[in-house]
Each structure stands twice: as C-alpha cells, then as structure tokens.
C-alpha positions as CSV (number, residue, x, y, z in Angstrom):
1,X,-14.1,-12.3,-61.2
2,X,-12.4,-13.8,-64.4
3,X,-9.6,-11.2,-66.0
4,X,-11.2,-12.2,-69.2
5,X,-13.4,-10.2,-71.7
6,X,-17.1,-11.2,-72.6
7,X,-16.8,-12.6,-76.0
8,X,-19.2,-11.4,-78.2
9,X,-21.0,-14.4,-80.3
10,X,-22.3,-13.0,-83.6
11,X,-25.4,-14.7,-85.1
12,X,-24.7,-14.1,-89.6
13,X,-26.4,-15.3,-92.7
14,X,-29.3,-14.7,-94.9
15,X,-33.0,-13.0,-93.9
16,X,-34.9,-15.8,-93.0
17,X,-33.0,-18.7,-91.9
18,X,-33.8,-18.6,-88.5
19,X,-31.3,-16.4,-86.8
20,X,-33.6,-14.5,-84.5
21,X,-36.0,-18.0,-83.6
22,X,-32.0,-19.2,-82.7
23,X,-31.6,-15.9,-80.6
24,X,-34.7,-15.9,-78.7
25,X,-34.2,-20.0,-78.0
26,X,-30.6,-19.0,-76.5
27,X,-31.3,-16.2,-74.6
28,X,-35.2,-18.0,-73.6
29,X,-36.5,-14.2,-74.1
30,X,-38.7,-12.8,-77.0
31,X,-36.2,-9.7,-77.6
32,X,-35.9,-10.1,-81.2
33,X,-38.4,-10.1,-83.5
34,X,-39.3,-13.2,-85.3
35,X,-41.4,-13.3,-88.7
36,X,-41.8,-14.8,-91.6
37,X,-41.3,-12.5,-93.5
38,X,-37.1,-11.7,-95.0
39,X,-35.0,-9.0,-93.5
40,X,-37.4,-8.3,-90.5
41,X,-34.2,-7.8,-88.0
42,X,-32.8,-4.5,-89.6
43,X,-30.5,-3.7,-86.6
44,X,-28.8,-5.9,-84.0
45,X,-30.2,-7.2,-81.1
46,X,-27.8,-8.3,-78.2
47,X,-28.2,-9.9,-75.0
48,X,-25.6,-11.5,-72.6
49,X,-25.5,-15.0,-71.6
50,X,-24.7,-17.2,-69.5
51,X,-24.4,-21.4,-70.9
52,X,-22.2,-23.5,-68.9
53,X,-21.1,-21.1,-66.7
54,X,-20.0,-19.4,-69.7
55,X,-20.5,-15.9,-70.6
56,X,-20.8,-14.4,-73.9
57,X,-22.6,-11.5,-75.5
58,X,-25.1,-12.8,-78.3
59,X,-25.7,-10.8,-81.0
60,X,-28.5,-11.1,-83.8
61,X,-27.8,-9.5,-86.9
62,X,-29.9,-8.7,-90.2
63,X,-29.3,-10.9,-93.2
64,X,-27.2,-11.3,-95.6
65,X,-28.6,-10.6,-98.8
66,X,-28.3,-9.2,-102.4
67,X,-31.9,-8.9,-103.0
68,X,-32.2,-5.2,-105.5
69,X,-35.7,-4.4,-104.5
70,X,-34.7,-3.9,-101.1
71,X,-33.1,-0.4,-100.4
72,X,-32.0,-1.5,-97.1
73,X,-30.0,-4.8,-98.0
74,X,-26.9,-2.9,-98.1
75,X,-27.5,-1.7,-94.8
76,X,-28.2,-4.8,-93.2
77,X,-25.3,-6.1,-95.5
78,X,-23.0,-4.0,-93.4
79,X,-24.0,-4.7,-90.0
80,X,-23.5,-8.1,-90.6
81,X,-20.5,-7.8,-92.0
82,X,-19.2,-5.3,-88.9
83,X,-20.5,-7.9,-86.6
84,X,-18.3,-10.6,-88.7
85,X,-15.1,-8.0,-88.4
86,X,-15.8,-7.5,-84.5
87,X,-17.1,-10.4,-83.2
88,X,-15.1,-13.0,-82.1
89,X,-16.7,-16.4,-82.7
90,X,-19.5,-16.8,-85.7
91,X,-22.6,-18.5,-85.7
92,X,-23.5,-18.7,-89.8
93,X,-27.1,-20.1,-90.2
94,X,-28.2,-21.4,-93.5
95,X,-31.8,-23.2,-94.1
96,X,-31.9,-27.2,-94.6
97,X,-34.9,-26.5,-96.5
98,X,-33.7,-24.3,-98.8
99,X,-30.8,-25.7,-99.3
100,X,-27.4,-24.2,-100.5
101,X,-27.7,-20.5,-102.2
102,X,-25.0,-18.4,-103.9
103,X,-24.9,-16.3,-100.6
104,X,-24.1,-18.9,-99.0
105,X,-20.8,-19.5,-100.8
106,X,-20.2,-15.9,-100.5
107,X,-20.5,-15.7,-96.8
108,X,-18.1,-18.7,-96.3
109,X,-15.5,-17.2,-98.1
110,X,-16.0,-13.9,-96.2
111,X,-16.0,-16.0,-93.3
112,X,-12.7,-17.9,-94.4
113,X,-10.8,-14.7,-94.9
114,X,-11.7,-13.5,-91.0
115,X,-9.8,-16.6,-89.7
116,X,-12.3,-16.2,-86.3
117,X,-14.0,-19.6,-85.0
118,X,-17.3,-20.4,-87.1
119,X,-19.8,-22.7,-86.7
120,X,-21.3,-23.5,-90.1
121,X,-25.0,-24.1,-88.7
122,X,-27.7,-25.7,-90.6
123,X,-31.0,-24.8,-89.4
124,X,-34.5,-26.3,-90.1
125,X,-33.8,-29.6,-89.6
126,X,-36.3,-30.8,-87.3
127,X,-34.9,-34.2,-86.3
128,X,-32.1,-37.4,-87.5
129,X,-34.4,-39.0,-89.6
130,X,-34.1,-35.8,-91.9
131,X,-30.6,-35.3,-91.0
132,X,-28.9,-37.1,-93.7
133,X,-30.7,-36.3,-96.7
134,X,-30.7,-32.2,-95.8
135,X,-27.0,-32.2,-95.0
136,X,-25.8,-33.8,-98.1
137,X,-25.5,-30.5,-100.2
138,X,-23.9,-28.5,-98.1
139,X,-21.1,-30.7,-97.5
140,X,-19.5,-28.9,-101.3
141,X,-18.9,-25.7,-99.0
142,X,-16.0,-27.7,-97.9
143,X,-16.3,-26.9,-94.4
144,X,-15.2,-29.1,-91.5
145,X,-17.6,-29.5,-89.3
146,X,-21.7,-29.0,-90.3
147,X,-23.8,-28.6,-86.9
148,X,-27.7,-29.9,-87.5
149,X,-30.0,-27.9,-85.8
150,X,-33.9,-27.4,-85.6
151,X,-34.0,-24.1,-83.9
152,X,-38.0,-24.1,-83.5
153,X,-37.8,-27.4,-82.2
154,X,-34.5,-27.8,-79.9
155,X,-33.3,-31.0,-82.4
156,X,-29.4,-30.2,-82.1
157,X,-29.3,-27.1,-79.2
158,X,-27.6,-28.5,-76.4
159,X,-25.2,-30.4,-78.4
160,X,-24.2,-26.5,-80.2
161,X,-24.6,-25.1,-77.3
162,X,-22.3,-27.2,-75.2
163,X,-19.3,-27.0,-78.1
164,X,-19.9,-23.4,-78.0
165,X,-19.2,-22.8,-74.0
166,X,-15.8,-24.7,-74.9
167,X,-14.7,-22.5,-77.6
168,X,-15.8,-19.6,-75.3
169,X,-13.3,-21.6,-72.5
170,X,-10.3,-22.2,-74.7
171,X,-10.3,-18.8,-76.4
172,X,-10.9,-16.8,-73.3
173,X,-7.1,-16.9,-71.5
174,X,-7.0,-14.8,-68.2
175,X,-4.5,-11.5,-68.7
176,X,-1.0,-12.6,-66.7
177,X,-2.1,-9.4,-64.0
178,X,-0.4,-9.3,-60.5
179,X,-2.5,-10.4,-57.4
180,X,-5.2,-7.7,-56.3
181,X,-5.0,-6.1,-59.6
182,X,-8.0,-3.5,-59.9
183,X,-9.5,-3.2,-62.6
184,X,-10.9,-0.2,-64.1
185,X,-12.7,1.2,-67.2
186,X,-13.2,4.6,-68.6
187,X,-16.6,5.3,-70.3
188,X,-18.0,7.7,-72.3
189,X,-19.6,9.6,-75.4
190,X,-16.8,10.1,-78.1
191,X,-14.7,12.5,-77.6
192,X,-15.4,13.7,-73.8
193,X,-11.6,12.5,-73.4
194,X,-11.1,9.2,-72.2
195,X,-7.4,8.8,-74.1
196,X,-6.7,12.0,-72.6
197,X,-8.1,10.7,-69.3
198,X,-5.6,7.7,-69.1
199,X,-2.3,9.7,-70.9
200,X,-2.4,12.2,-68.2
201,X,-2.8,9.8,-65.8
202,X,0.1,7.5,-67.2
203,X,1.9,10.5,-68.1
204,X,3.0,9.7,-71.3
205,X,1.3,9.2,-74.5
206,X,0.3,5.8,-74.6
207,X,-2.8,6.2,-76.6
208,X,-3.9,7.3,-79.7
209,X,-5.4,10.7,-78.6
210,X,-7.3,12.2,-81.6
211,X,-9.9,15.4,-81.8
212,X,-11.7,13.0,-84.6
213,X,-14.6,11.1,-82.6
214,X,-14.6,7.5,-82.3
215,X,-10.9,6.8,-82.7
216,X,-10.6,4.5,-79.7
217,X,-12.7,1.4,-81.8
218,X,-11.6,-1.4,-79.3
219,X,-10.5,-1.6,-75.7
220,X,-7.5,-0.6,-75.0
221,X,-5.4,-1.8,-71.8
222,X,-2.9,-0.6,-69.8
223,X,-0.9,-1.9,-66.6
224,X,-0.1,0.5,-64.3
225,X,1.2,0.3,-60.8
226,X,0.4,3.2,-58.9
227,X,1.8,3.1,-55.0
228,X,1.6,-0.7,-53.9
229,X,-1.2,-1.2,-55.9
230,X,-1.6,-2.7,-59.5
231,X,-4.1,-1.3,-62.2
232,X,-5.6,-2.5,-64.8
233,X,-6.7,0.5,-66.7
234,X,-8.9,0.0,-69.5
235,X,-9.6,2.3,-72.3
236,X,-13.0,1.4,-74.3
237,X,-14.8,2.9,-77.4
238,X,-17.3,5.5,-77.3
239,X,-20.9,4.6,-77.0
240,X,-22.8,6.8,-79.3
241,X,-26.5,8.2,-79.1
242,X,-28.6,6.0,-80.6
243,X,-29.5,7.6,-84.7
244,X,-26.1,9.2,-84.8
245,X,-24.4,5.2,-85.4
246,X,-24.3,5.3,-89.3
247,X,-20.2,4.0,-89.5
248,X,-20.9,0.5,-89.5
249,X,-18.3,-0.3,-87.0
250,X,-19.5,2.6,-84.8
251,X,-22.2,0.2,-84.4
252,X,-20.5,-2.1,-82.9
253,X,-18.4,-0.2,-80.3
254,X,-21.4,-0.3,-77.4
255,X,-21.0,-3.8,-77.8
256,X,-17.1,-3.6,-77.0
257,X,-17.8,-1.3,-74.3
258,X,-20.6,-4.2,-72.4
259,X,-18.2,-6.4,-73.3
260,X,-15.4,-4.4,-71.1
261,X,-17.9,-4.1,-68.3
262,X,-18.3,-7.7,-68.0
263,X,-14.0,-7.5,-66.8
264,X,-13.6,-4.3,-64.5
265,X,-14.3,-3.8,-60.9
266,X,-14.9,-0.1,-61.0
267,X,-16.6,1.8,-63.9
268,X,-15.3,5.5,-64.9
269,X,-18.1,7.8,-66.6
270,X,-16.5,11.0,-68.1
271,X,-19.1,13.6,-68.7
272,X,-18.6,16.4,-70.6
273,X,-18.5,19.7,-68.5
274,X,-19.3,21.9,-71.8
275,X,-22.3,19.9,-72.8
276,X,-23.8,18.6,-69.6
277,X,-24.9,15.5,-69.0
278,X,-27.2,13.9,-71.3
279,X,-29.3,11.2,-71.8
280,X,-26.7,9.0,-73.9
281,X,-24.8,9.0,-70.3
282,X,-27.6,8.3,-67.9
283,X,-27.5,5.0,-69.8
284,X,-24.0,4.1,-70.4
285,X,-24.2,4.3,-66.0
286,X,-27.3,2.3,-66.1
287,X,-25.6,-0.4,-68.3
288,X,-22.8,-0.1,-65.6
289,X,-25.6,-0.6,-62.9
290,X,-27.3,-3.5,-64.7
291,X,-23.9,-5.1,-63.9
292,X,-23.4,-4.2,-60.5
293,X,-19.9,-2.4,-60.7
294,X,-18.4,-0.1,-58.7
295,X,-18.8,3.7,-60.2
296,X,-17.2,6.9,-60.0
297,X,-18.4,10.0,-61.8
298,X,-15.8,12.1,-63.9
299,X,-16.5,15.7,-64.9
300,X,-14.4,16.4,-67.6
301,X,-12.9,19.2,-69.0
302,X,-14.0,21.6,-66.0
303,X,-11.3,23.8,-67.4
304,X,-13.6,25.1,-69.6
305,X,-15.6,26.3,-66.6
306,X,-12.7,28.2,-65.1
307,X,-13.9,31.4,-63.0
308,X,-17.8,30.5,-64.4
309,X,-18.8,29.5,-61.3
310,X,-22.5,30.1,-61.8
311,X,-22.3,27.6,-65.2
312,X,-20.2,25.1,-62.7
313,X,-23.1,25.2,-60.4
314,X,-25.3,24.4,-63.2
315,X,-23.6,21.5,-64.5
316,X,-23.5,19.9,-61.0
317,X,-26.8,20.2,-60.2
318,X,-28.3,19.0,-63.6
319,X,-25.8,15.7,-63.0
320,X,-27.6,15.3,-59.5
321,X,-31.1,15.7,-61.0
322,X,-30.3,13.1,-63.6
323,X,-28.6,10.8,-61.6
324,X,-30.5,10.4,-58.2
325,X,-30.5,6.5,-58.0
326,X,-26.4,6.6,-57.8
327,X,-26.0,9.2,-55.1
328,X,-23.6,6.5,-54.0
329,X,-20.7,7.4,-56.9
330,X,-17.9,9.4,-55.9
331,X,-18.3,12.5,-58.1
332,X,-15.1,14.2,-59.4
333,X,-14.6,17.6,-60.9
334,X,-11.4,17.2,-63.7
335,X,-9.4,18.5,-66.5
336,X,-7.5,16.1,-68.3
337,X,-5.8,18.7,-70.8
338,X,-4.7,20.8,-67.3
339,X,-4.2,18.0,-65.1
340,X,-7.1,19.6,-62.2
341,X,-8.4,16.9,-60.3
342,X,-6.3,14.1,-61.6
343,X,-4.5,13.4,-58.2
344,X,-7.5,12.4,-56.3
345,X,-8.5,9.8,-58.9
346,X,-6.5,7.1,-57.5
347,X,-7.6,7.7,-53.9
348,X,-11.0,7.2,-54.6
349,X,-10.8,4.4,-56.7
350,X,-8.9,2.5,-53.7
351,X,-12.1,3.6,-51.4
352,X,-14.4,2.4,-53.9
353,X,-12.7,-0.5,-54.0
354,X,-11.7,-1.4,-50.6
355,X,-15.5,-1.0,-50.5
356,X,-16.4,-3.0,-53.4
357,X,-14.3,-6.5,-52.3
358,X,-15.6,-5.9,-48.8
359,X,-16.5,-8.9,-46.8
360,X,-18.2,-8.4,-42.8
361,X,-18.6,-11.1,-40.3
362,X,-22.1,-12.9,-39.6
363,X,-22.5,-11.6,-36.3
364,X,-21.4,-7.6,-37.1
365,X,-24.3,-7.9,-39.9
366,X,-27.0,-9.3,-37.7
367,X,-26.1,-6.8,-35.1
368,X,-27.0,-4.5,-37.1
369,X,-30.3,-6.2,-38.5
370,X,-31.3,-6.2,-34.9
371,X,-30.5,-2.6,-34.4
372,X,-32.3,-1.2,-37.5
373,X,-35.7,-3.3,-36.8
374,X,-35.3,-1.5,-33.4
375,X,-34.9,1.8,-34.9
376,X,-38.0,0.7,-37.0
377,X,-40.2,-1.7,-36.7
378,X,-41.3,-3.6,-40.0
379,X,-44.6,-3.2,-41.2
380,X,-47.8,-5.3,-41.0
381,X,-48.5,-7.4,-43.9
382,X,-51.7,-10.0,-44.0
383,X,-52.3,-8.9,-40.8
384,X,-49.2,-10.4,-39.5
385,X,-46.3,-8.6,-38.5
386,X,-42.9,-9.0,-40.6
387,X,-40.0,-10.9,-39.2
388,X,-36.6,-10.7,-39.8
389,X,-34.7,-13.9,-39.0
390,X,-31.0,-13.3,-39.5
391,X,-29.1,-11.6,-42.1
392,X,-25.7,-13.1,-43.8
393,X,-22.9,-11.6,-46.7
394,X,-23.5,-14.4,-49.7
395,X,-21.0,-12.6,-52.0
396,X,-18.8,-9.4,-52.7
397,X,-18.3,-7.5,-56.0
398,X,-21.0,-5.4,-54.9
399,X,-21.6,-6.5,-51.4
400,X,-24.4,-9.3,-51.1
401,X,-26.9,-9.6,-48.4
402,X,-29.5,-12.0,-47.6
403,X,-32.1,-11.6,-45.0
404,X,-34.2,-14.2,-43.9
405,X,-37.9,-13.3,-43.2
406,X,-41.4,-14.9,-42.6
407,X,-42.5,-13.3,-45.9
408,X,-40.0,-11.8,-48.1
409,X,-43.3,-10.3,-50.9
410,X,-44.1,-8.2,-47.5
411,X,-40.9,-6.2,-47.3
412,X,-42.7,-2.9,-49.4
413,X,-39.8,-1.3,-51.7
414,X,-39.6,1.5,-48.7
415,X,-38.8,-0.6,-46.3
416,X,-36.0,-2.3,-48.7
417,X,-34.3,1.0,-48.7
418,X,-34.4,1.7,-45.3
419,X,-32.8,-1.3,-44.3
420,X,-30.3,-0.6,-47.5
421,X,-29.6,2.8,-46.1
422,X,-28.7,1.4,-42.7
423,X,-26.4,-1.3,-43.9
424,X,-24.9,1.5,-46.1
425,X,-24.7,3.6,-42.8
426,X,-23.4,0.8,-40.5
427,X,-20.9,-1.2,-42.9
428,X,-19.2,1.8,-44.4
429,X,-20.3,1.0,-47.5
430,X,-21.2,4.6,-49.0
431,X,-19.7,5.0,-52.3
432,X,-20.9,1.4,-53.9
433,X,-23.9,-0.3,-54.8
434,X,-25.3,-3.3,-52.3
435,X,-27.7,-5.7,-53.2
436,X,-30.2,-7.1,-50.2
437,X,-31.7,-10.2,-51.3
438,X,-35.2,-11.0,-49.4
439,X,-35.9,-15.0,-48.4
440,X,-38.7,-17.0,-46.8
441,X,-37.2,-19.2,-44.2
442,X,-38.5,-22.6,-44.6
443,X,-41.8,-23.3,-43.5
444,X,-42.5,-19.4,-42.3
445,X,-44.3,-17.6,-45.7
446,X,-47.2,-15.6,-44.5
C-alpha cells in the first residue's frame, strides 16, 4: 500500500454551473443531487475514486455566490471556501453559456492567493465546433491553461480526467519510512484524547494537546521506533456528529480523517469511557470497515471509572451491543492521562498486524476448505448440491480469499460466515477482518 495520503479533489464555483452533473459523471453514481435550480447542493457531498489507478477523494461543494435574497449564500460561501483552504487540488467550473461573471474573477483571485493546483474548467460546452467561440472570453482571467468540457455529454472528460491522475501522481511523494513501517491511525470524537493518546505513548509532548475540541485540524505524523519495529503513528482530526459542524473547517476534518484511512494499516478508535459509545463512533469504525483496515478498540479515560466497577461493566457491554459485526477488534481498556493500559498497545498492534500482512500457502488453505465442507456439508441450491472447487489467498491487507464453486449466488450469507468463521479459526486470523470472494468456475454455474 502507497505511504501516500488520498488527496482530496475539491469541486468550487458558482450554483449552477454543473459541479454536481461533473460529480455524479466522475464518481458514475447519482450521490449528489442535480437540478436546475441554483444553490441546490447546500453541503458537500464526497466520494473516493479511483482514475488511473489513482485515488483521490472528490468533493462537491455548494456555489459560490453573492446572491442577497438567499439567506444561505453565506453558508454555502463558506464551505466552498473551507473546501478551497483544505483541499489540495481545485476543480473551478464556470458555464460556457453564461459566460464570464464578476464571481468569476473573484474566485480566481481567491484561487490565486491559495497557490494549490487549479484547473480553470469551463463547463457546457458540448463539443469543438463550439469550442472556440465559448472560450474566447474567458481567456481575460489570465489563466494558463482553460480545460473545455461538456459535463452532460462527456465532450472533454477523459482528456481532464487523465491530466488530473498525473497531478494526483506528481504531488503525491511517498513519506521516506523504513522498511515494514506500520502504519497506524488514531480516531475519534474531539476531544476523547487522541494527542494525549500519542504524547503518552511517545512520552514527550509532541503534540498540541488542548482541552478546546477540534484543535488537531489536520493529520499529524509521527515516526517512532518501538522495539525492532518502525511506526508510523498518525494523529487525525476529530470527526464530529453530524449538526454539531457549524466551524466551517470543522467541516472538513471527516474528510482529513478518510483521507488518513486511505494510508494506515491498523485503525485506532478511542471511545470515551465517561460518555459511552455513541452513534458518531459506530460510524467512524464503519468508515474504517468500508476500507478494510485492521482495527483495535480504545477505551479511553477508564480512569474515570476507577473502583466503579458496576459503571465499567456497563460501558463494556454497551460497546459489545453496538459493535457486534467487529467482534474481531482487539478491545483495550486505557487511560492516557495515567498511563493504564498503554503498555499493551504495541503488542497488539504487532498481532493485528502480523495478522493483517499475512499470506498462507495454496495447499494449507484448501486443506482447510476440504475440512470445513466435511464438518458441514453445503447446502442444496436448484436442486443441485453446492460444490466447492478449491480455495486460493488473492491478496493481503485484510487477507483475501477466493473460492471456486459451481454456483457462487447459492452460497446463502450463513453459509458465507461459516466458512469465514473456520478460516478465522484455522489461519489464526482472529483479531482482523477477511474477505471470502465467491466465483463460478468456468463452465459450472447452476
């Protein structure tokens, strides 16, 4: 896996100039909403993508506007202007049709002054034969470069598209980490104590630790070697509850966060022992699912708990009601003010990772195949019974698997987790996520 962050690719410029018909035609989804109507996208929509090989996180963002009559203009005024500060490479649409506006201007200059790669994108201009004569104007912005596009109708995609994986290239340099480096990220709500996590681990004050929430506004990283082993120990913003985001940079901080998930091996969620877990949590872990990273659970500020052993009960039990699809994670009890628990951190991250990067031969993994389908026999589907052929590792960081079957839309979801369980059971593999893939073998689909 690359050492390099995700960059985040921010889509800026007026209501109505196409920027969520540009989203939806990169990410091929219907996430954002498109209308005709101005200043329909009020919050950001993102979505990660991959173009070239090339990942980036794409982000649509309400106009720019200065329209009076609308009371939320300054809002969306903001969010665009955070996505311009924290982004970092621009996409500024502006309509052919239209033509140039005084907003326009103003966004260039803004644009200017954040010394970040733009692309000064003219949209709605639906093929070369229009090219030309809709251009011509905005060549007085004094821009390098103007990149024609027609984002209803493709005219100019590819062509953005492909210059855009190549910035994405040149301006994502690998960190200079020693071999085998692990890398691992600390999530969380604002202030459950992820500084304080990593200074008591490093034992110094290397980061700013603050009782204000939502001082950590980027991700922060540290080197560390610990043992014979190098970390890369990375320190991200605070991903608030949804409502609570009115700091327009606090709205961008989730972002930062994905963007430090696409980077790490192993995923740290600190809960907060005093409040519990809440729902905010369950879904910083699911975004950590989503990508398939290795997880621990933290349990912060346990201190708190000291001699309550009644509340401490509590607070583990609620975290296994909530979390019962990641019975897998290593769950830690800790105190980084006191130090408790801090000691076993390292060990388990090793396990988890040892786990993580694990690779088995062919012949260990259809061993077991055989063994569990003797243990079990698949069920009947179509009135034919299910086959399993033989079963391979296609990839590690989480452990892949394939198995090769007569009809892979016959394996029924309990069955899937049997088998999961077993090469859980058999492999070692009990404190990560696997994925079993399900394939027809040529020629053998019931």
């Amino acid at each position: 896996m690359s050492n390099s962050s995700c960059p985040i690719v921010a889509l800026v410029g007026r209501p109505n100039v196409g920027k969520s018909t540009l989203f939806n035609r990169i990410t091929k989804s219907r996430n954002a909403l498109v209308d005709p109507t101005p200043g329909v996208t009020r919050d950001r929509q993102y979505e990660r993508v991959v173009w070239n090989n090339r990942a980036m996180i794409l982000v649509d963002t309400g106009g720019i506007d200065d329209n009076p009559e609308d009371v939320l203009v300054p809002h969306i005024r903001d969010q665009a202007l955070a996505a311009i500060e924290e982004a970092d490479i621009v996409l500024f649409l502006m309509d052919g049709r239209e033509g140039l506006t005084p907003a326009d201007y103003e966004v260039v200059d803004i644009l200017r002054r954040a010394k970040k790669p733009v692309y000064h994108v003219i949209n709605k201009i639906d093929g070369p034969e229009k090219e030309l004569e809709l251009l011509c104007p905005f060549y007085e912005l004094g821009v390098e470069t103007l990149w024609s596009l027609s984002a209803d109708h493709t005219f100019g995609f590819n062509t953005l598209m492909d210059a855009l994986s190549e910035t994405i290239e040149a301006s994502t340099m690998s960190q200079d980490l020693p071999d085998g480096t692990v890398k691992v990220a600390f999530f969380g709500r604002p202030n459950v104590g992820k500084s304080s996590m990593i200074n008591r681990i490093l034992g110094e004050d290397r980061m700013i630790v603050s009782e204000i929430s939502g001082t950590t506004r980027d991700s922060v990283d540290t080197l560390l070697t610990h043992g014979n082993y190098s970390y890369l120990l990375i320190d991200t913003a605070g991903i608030r509850r949804k409502g609570k985001t009115t700091e327009k940079l606090e709205k961008f901080s989730i972002l930062k966060s994905l963007g430090a998930l696409e980077r790490c091996d192993v995923a740290v969620i600190l809960i907060d022992a005093d409040e519990g877990i809440t729902e905010q949590d369950t879904k910083v872990i699911g975004y950590a699912l989503d990508q398939g990273r290795g997880l621990i659970i933290l349990v912060n500020k346990w201190d708190l708990l000291e001699g309550d052993k009644k509340r401490q009960d509590e607070v583990l039990a609620e975290v296994g009601r909530q979390l019962p699809f990641i019975g897998f994670a290593p769950l830690l009890t800790v105190s980084a003010l006191s130090g408790f628990g801090i000691k076993r951190l390292f060990p388990v991250i090793g396990s988890v990772y040892r786990q993580y990067s694990a690779q088995f031969s062919t012949s260990t993994i259809n061993r077991l195949l055989r063994e569990a389908v003797t243990v079990h026999a698949p069920p009947i589907y179509k009135n034919k019974r299910l086959k399993f052929y033989y079963s391979s590792q296609i990839g590690t960081c989480p452990p892949k698997f394939v198995i090769m079957s007569n009809s892979s839309k016959g394996v029924h979801f309990s069955y899937q987790r049997f088998l999961s369980n077993r090469y859980r059971e058999g492999l070692g593999l009990d404190k990560v996520p696997i994925q079993l893939i399900f394939k027809d073998k040529s020629g053998q689909r019931v």
